[in-house]
CHARMM internal coordinates of N, CA and C (Angstrom, degrees):
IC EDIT
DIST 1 N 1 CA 1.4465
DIST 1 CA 1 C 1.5256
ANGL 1 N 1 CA 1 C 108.59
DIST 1 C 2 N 1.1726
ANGL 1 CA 1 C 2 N 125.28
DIHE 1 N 1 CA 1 C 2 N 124.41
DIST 2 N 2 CA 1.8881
ANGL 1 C 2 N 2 CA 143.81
DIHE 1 CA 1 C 2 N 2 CA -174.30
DIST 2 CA 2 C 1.6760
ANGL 2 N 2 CA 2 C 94.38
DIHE 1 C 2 N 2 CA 2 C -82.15
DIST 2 C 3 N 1.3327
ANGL 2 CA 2 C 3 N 109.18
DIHE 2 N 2 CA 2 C 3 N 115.29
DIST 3 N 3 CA 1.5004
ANGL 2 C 3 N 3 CA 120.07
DIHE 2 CA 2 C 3 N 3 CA 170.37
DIST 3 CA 3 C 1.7053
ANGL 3 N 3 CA 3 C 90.13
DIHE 2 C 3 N 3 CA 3 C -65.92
DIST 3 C 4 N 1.3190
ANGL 3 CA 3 C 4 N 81.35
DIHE 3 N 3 CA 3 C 4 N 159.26
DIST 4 N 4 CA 2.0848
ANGL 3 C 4 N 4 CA 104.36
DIHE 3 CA 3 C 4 N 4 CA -166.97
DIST 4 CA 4 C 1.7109
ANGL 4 N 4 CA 4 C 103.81
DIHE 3 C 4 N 4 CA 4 C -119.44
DIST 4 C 5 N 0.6293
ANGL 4 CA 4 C 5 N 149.53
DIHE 4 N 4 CA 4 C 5 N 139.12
DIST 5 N 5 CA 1.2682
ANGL 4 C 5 N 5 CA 156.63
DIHE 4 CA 4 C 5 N 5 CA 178.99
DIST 5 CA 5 C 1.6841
ANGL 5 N 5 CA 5 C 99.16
DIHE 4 C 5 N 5 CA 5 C -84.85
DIST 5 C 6 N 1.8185
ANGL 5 CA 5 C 6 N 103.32
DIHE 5 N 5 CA 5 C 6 N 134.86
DIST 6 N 6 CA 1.1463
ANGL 5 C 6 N 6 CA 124.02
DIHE 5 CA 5 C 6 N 6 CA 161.33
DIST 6 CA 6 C 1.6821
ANGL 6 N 6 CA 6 C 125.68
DIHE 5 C 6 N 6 CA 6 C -70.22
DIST 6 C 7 N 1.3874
ANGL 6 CA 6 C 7 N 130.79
DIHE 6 N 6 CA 6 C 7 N 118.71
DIST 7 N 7 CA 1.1345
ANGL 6 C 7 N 7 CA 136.24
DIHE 6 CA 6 C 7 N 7 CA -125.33
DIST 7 CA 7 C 1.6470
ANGL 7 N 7 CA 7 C 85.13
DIHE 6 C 7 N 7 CA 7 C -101.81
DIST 7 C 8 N 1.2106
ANGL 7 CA 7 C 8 N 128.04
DIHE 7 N 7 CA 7 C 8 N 67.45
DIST 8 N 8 CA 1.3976
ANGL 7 C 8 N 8 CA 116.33
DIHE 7 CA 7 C 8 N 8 CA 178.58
DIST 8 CA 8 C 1.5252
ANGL 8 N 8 CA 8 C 108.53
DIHE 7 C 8 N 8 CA 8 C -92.09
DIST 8 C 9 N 1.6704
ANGL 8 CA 8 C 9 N 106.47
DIHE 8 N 8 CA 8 C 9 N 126.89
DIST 9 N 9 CA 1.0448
ANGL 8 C 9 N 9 CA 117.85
DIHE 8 CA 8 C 9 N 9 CA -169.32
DIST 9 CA 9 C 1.4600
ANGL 9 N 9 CA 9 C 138.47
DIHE 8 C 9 N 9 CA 9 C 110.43
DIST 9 C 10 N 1.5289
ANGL 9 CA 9 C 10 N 84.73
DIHE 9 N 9 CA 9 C 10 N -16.39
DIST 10 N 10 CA 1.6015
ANGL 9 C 10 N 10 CA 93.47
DIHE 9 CA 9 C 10 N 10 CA -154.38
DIST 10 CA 10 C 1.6945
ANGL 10 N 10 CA 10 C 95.73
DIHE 9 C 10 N 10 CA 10 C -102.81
DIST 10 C 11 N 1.6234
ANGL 10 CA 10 C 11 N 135.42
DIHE 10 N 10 CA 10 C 11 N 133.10
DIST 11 N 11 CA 1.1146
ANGL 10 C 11 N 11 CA 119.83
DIHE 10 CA 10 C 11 N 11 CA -167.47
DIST 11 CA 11 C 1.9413
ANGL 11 N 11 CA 11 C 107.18
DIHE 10 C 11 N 11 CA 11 C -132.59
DIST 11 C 12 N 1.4019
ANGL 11 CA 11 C 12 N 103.66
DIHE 11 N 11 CA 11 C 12 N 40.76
DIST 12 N 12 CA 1.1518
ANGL 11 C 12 N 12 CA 110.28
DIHE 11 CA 11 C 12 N 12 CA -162.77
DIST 12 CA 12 C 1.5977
ANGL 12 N 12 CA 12 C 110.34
DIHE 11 C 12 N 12 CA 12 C -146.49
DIST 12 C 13 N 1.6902
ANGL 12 CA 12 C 13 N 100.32
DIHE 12 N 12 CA 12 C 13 N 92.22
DIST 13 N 13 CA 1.5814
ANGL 12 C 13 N 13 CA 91.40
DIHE 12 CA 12 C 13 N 13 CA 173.86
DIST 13 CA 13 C 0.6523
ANGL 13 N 13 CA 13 C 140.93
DIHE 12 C 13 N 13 CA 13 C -6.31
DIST 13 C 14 N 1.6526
ANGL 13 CA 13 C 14 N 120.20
DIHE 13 N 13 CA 13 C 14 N -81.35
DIST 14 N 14 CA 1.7009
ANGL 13 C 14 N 14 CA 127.91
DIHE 13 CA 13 C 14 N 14 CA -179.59
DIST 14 CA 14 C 1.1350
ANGL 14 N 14 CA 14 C 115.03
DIHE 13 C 14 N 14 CA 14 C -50.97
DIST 14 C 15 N 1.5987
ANGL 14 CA 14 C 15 N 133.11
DIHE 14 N 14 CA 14 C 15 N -39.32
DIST 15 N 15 CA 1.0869
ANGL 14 C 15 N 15 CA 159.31
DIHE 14 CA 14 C 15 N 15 CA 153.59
DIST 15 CA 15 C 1.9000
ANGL 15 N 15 CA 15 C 96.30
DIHE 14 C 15 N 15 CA 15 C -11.08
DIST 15 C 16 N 1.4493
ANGL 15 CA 15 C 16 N 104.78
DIHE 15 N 15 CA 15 C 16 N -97.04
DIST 16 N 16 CA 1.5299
ANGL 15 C 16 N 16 CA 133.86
DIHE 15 CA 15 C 16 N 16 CA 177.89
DIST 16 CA 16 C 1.4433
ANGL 16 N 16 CA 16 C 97.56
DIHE 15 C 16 N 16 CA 16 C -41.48
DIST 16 C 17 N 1.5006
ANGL 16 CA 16 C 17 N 148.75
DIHE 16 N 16 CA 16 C 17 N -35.99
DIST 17 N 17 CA 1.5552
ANGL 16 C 17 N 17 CA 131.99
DIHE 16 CA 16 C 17 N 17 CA -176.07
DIST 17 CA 17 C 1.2003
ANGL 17 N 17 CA 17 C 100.88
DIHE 16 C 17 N 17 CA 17 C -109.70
DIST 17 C 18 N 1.5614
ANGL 17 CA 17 C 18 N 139.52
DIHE 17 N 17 CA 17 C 18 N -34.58
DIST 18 N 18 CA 1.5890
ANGL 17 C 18 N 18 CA 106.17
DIHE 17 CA 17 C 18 N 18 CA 168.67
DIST 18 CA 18 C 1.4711
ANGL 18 N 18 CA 18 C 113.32
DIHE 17 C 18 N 18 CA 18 C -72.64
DIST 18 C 19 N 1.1322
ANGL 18 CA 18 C 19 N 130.74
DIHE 18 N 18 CA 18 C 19 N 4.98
DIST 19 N 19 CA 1.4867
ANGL 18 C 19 N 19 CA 128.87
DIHE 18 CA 18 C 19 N 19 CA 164.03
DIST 19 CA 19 C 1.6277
ANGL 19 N 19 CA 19 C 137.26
DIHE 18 C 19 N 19 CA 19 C -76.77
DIST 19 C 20 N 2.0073
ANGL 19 CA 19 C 20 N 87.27
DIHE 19 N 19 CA 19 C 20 N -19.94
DIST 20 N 20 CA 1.1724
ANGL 19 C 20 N 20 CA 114.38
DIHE 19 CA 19 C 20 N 20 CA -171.11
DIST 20 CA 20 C 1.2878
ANGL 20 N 20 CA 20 C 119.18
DIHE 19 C 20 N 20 CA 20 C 61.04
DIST 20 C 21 N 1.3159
ANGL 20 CA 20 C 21 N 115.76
DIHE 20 N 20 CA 20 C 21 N 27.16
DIST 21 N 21 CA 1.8018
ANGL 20 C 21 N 21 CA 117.96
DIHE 20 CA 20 C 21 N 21 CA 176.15
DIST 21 CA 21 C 1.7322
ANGL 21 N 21 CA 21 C 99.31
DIHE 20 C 21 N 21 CA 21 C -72.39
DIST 21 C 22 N 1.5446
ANGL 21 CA 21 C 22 N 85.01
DIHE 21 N 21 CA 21 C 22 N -173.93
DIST 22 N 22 CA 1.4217
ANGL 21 C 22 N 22 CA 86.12
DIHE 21 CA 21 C 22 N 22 CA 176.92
DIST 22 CA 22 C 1.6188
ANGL 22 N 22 CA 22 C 138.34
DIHE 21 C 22 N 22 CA 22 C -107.80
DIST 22 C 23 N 1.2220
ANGL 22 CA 22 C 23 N 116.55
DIHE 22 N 22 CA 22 C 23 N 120.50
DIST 23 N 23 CA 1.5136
ANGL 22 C 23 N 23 CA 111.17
DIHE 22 CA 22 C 23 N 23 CA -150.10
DIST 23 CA 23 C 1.4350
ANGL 23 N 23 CA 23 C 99.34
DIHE 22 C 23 N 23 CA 23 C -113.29
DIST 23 C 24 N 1.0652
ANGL 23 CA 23 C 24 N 122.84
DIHE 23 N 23 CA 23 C 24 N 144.73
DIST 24 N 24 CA 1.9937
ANGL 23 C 24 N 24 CA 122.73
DIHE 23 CA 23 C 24 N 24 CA 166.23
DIST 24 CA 24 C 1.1630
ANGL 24 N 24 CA 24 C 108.57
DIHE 23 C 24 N 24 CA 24 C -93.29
DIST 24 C 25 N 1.5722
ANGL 24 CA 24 C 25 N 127.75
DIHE 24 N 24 CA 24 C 25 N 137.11
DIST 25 N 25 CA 1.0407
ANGL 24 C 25 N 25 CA 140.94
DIHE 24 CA 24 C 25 N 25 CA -158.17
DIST 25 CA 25 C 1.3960
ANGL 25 N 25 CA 25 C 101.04
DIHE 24 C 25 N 25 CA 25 C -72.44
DIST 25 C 26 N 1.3519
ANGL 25 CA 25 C 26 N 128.02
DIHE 25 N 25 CA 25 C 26 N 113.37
DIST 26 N 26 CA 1.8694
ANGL 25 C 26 N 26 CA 116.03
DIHE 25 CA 25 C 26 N 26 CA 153.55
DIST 26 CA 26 C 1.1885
ANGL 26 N 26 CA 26 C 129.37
DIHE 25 C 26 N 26 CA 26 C -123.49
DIST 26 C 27 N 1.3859
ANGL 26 CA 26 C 27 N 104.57
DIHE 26 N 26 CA 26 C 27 N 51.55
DIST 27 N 27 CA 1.3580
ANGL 26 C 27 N 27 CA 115.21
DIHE 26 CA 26 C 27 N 27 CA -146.75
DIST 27 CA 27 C 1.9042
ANGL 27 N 27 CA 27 C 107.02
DIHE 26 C 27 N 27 CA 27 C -85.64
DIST 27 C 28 N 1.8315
ANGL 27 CA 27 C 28 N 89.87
DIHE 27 N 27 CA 27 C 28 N -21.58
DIST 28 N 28 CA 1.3863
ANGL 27 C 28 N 28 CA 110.22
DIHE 27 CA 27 C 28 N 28 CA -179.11
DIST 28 CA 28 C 1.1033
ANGL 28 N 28 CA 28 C 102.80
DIHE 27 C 28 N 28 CA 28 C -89.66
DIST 28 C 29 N 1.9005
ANGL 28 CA 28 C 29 N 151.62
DIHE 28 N 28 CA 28 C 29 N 4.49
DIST 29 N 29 CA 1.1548
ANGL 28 C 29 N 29 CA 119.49
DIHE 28 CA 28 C 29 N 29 CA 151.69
DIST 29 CA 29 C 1.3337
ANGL 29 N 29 CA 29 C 123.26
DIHE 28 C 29 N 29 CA 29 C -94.96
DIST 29 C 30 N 1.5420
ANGL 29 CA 29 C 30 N 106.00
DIHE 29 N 29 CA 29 C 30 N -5.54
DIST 30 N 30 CA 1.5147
ANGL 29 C 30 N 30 CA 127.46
DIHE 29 CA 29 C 30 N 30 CA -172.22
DIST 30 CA 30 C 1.1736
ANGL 30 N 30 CA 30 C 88.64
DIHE 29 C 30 N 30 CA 30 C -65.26
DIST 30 C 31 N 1.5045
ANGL 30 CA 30 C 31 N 120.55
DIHE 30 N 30 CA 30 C 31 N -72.52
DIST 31 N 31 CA 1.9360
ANGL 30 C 31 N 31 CA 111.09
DIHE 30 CA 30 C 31 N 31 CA -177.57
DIST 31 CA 31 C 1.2477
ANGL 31 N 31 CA 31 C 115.94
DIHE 30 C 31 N 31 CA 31 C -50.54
DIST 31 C 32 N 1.1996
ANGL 31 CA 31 C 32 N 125.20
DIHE 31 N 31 CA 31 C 32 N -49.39
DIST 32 N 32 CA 1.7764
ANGL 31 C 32 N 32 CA 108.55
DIHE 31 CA 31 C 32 N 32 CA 171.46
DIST 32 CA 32 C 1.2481
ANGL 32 N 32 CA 32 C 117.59
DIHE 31 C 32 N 32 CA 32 C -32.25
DIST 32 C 33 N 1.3644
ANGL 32 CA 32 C 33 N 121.73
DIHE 32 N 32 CA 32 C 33 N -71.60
DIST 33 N 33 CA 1.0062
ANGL 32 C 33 N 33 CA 131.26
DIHE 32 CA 32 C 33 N 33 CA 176.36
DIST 33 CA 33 C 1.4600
ANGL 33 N 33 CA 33 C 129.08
DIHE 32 C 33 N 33 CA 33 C -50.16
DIST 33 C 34 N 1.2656
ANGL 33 CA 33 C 34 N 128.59
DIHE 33 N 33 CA 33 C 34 N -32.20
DIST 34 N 34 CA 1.1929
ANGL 33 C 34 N 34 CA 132.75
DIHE 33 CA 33 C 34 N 34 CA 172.52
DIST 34 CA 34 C 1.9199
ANGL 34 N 34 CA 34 C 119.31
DIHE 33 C 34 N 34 CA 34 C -82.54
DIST 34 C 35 N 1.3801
ANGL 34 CA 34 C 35 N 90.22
DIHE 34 N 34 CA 34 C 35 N -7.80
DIST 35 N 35 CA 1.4520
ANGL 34 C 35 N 35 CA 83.48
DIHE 34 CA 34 C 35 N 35 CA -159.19
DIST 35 CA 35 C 1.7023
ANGL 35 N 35 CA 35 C 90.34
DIHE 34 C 35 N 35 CA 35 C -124.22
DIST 35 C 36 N 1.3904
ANGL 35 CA 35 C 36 N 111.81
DIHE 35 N 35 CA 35 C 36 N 16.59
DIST 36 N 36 CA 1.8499
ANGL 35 C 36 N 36 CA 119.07
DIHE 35 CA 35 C 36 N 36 CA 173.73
DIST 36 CA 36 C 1.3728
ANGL 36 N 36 CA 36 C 98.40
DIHE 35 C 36 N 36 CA 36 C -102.18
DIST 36 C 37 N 1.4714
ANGL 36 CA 36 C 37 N 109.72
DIHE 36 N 36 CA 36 C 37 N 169.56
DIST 37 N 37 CA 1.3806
ANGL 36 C 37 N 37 CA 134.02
DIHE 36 CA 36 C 37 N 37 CA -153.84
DIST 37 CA 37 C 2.1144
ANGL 37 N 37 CA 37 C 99.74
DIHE 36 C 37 N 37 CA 37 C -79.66
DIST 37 C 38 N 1.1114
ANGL 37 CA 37 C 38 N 94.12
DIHE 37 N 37 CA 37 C 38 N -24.42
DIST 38 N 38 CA 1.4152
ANGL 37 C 38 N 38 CA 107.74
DIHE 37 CA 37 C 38 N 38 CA -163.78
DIST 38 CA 38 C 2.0203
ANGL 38 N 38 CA 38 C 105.95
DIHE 37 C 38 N 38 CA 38 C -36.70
DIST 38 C 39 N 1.1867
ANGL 38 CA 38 C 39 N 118.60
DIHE 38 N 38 CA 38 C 39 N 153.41
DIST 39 N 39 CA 1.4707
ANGL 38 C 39 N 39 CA 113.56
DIHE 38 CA 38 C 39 N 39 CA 177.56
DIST 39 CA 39 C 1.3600
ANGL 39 N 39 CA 39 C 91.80
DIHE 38 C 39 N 39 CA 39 C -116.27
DIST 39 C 40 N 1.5184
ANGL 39 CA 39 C 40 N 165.06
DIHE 39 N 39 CA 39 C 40 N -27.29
DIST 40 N 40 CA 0.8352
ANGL 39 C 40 N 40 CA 129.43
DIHE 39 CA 39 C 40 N 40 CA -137.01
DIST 40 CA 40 C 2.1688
ANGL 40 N 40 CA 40 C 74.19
DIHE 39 C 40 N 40 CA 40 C -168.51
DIST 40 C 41 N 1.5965
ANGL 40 CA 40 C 41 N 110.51
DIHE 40 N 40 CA 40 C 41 N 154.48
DIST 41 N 41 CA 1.3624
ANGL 40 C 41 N 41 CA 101.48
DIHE 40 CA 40 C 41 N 41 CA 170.85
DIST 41 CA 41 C 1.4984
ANGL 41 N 41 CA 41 C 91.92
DIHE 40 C 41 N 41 CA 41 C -158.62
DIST 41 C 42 N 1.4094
ANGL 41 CA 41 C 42 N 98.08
DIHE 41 N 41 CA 41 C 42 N 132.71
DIST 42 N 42 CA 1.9767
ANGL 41 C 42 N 42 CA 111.89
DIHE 41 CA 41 C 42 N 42 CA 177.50
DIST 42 CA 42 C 1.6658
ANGL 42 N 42 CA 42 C 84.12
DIHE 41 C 42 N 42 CA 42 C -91.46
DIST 42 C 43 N 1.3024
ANGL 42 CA 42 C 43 N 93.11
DIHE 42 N 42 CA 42 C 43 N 139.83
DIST 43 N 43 CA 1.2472
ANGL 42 C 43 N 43 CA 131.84
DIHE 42 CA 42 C 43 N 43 CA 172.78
DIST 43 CA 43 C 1.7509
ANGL 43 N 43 CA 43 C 122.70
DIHE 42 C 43 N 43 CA 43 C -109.16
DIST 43 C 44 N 1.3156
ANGL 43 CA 43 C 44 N 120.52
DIHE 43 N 43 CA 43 C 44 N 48.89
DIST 44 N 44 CA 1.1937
ANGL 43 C 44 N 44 CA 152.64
DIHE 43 CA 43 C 44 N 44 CA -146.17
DIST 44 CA 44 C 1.5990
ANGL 44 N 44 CA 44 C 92.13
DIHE 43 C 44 N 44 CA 44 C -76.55
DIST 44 C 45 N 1.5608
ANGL 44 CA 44 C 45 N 130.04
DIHE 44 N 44 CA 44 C 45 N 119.61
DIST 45 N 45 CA 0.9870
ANGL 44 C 45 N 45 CA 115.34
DIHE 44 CA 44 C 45 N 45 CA 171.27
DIST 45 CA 45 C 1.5165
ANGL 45 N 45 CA 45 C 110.28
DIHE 44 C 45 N 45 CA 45 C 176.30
DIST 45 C 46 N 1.5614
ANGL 45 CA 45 C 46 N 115.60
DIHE 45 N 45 CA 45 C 46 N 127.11
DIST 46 N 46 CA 1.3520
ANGL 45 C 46 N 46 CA 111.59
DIHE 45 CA 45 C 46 N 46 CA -162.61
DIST 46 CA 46 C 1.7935
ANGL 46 N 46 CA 46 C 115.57
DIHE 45 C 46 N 46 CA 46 C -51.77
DIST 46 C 47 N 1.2927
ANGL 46 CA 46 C 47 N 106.70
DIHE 46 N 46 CA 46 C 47 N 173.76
DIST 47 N 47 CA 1.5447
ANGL 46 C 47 N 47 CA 109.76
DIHE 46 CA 46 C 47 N 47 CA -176.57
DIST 47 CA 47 C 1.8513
ANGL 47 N 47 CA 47 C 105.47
DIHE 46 C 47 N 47 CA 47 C -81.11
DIST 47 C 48 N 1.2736
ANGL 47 CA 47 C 48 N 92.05
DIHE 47 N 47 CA 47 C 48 N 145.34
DIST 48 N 48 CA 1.6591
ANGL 47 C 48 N 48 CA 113.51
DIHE 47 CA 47 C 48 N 48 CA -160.56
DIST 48 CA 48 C 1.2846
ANGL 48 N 48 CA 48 C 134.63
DIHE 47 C 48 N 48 CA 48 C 65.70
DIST 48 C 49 N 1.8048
ANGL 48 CA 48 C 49 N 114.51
DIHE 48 N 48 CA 48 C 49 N 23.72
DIST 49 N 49 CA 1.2777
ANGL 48 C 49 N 49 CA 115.00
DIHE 48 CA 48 C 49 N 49 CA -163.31
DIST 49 CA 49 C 1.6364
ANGL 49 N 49 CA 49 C 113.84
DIHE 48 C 49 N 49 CA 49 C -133.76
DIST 49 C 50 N 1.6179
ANGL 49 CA 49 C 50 N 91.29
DIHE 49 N 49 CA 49 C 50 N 44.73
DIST 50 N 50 CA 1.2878
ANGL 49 C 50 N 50 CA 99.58
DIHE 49 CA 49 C 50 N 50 CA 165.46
DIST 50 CA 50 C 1.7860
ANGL 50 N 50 CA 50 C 120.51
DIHE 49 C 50 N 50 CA 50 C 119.08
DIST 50 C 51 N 1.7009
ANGL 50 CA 50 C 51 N 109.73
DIHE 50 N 50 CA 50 C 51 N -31.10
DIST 51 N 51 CA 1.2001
ANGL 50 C 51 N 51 CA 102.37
DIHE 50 CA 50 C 51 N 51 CA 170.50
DIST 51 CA 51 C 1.5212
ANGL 51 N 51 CA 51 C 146.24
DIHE 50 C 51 N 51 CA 51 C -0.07
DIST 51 C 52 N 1.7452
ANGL 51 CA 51 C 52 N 102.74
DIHE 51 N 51 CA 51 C 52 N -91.49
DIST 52 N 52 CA 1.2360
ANGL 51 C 52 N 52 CA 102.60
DIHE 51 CA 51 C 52 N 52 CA 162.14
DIST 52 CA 52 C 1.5511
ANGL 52 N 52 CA 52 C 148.84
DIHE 51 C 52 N 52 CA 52 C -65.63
DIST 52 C 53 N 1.6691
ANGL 52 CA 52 C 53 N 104.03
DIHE 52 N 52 CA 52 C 53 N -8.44
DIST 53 N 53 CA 1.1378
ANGL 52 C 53 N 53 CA 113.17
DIHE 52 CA 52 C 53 N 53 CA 175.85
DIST 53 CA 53 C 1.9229
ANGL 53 N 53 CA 53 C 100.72
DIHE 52 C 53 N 53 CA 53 C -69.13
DIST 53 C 54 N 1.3074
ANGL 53 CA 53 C 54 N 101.76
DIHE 53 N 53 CA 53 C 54 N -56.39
DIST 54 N 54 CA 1.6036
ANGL 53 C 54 N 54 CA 98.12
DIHE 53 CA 53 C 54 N 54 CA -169.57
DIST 54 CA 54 C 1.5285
ANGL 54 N 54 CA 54 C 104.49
DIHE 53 C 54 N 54 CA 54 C -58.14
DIST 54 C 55 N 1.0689
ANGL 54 CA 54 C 55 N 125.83
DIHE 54 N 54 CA 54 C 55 N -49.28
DIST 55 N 55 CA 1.4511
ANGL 54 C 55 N 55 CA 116.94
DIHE 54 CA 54 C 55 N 55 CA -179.27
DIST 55 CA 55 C 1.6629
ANGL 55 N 55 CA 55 C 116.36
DIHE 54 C 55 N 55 CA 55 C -63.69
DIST 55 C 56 N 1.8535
ANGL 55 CA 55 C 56 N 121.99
DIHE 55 N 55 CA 55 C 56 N -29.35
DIST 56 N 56 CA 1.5206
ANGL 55 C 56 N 56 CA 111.32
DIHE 55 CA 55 C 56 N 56 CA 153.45
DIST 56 CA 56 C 2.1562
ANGL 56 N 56 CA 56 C 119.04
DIHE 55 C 56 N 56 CA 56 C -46.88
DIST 56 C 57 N 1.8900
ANGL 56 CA 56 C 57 N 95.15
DIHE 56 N 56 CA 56 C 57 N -54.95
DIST 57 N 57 CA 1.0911
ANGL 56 C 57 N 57 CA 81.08
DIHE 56 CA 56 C 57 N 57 CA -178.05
DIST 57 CA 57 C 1.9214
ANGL 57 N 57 CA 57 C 132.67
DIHE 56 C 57 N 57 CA 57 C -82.19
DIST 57 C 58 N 1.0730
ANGL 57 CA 57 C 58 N 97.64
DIHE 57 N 57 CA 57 C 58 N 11.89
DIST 58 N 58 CA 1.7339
ANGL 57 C 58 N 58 CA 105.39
DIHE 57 CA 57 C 58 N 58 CA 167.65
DIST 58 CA 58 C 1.4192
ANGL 58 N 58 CA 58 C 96.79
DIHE 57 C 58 N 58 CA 58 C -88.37
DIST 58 C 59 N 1.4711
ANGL 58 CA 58 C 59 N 141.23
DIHE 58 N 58 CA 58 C 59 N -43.22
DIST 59 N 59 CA 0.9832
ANGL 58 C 59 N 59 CA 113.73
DIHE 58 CA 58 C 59 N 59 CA 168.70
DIST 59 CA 59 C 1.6469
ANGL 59 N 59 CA 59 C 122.82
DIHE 58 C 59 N 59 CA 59 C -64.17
DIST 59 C 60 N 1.1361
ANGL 59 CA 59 C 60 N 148.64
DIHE 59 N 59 CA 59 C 60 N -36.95
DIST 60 N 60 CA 1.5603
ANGL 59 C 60 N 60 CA 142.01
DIHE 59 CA 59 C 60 N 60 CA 170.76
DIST 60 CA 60 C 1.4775
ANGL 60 N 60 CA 60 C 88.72
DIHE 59 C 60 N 60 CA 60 C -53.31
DIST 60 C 61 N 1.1287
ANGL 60 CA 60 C 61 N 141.38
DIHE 60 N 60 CA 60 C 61 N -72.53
DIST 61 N 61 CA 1.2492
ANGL 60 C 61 N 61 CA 129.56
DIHE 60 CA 60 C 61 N 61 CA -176.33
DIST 61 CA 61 C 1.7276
ANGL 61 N 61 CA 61 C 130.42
DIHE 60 C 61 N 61 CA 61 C -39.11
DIST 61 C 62 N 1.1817
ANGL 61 CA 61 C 62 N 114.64
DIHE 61 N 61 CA 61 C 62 N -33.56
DIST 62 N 62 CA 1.4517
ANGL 61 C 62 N 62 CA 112.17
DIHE 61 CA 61 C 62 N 62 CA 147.19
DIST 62 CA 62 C 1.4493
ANGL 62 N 62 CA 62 C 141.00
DIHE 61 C 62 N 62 CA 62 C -60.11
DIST 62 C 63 N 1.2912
ANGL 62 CA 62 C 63 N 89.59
DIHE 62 N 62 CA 62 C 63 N -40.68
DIST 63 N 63 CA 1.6906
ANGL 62 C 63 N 63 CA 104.13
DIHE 62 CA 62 C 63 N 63 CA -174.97
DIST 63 CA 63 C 0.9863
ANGL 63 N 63 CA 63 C 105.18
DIHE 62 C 63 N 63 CA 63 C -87.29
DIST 63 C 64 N 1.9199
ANGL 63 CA 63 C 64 N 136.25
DIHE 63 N 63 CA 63 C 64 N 19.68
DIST 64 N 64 CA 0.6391
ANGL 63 C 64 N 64 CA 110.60
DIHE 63 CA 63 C 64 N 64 CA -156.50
DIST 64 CA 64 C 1.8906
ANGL 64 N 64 CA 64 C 169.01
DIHE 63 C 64 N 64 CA 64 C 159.55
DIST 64 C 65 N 1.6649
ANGL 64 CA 64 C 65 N 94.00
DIHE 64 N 64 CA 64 C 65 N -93.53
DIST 65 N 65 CA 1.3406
ANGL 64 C 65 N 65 CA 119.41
DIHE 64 CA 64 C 65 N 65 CA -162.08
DIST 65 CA 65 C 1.4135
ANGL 65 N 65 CA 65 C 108.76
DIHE 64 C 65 N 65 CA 65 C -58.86
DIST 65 C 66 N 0.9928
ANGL 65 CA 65 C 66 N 126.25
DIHE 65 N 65 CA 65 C 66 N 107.15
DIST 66 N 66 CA 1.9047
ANGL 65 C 66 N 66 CA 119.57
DIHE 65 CA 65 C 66 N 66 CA 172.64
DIST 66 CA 66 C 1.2727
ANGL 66 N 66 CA 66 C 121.25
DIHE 65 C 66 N 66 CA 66 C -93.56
DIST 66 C 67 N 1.4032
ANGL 66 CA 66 C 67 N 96.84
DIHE 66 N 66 CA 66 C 67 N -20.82
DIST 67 N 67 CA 1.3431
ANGL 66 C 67 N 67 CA 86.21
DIHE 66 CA 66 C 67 N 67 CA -165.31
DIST 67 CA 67 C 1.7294
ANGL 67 N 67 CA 67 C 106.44
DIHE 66 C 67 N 67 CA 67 C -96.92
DIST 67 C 68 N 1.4048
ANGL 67 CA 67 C 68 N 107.22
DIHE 67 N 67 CA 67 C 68 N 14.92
DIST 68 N 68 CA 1.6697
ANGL 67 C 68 N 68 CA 104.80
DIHE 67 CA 67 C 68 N 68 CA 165.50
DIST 68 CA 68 C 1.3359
ANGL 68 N 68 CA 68 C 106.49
DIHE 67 C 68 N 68 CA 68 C -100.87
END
COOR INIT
IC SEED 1 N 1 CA 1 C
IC BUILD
C-alpha cells in the first residue's frame, strides 16, 4: 500500500483526488444532507477545519462529478 500525502493547503476537491492525496470519505453525510428536508444548514466549524473543502466538494457533488 503507497502512503498518500496529507493535503495541507489544498482546499479544492478535484484538486485533493486528481492529486491522489489523501481524502476521508464523506460522501455519506453529503447525501444525508442533501437529500433531507432541511432549507437552510450552518456549517459551524472552527477556522482551518475543513470549511471550504466540504463546500468545494458539495459542489462536484451537484454537478455531478463521478469520476472524482
Amino acid at each position: 500500500m503507497t502512503r498518500k500525502l496529507y493535503p495541507i493547503g489544498i482546499q479544492t476537491f478535484s484538486e485533493i483526488r486528481t492529486n491522489d492525496n489523501l481524502y476521508i470519505d464523506k460522501t455519506a453525510y453529503i447525501y444525508r444532507m442533501a437529500n433531507s428536508d432541511g432549507k437552510y444548514f450552518f456549517l459551524s466549524r472552527p477556522r482551518r477545519f475543513g470549511k471550504s473543502l466540504l463546500v468545494s466538494t458539495l459542489l462536484s457533488y451537484f454537478e455531478g462529478r463521478k469520476e472524482l
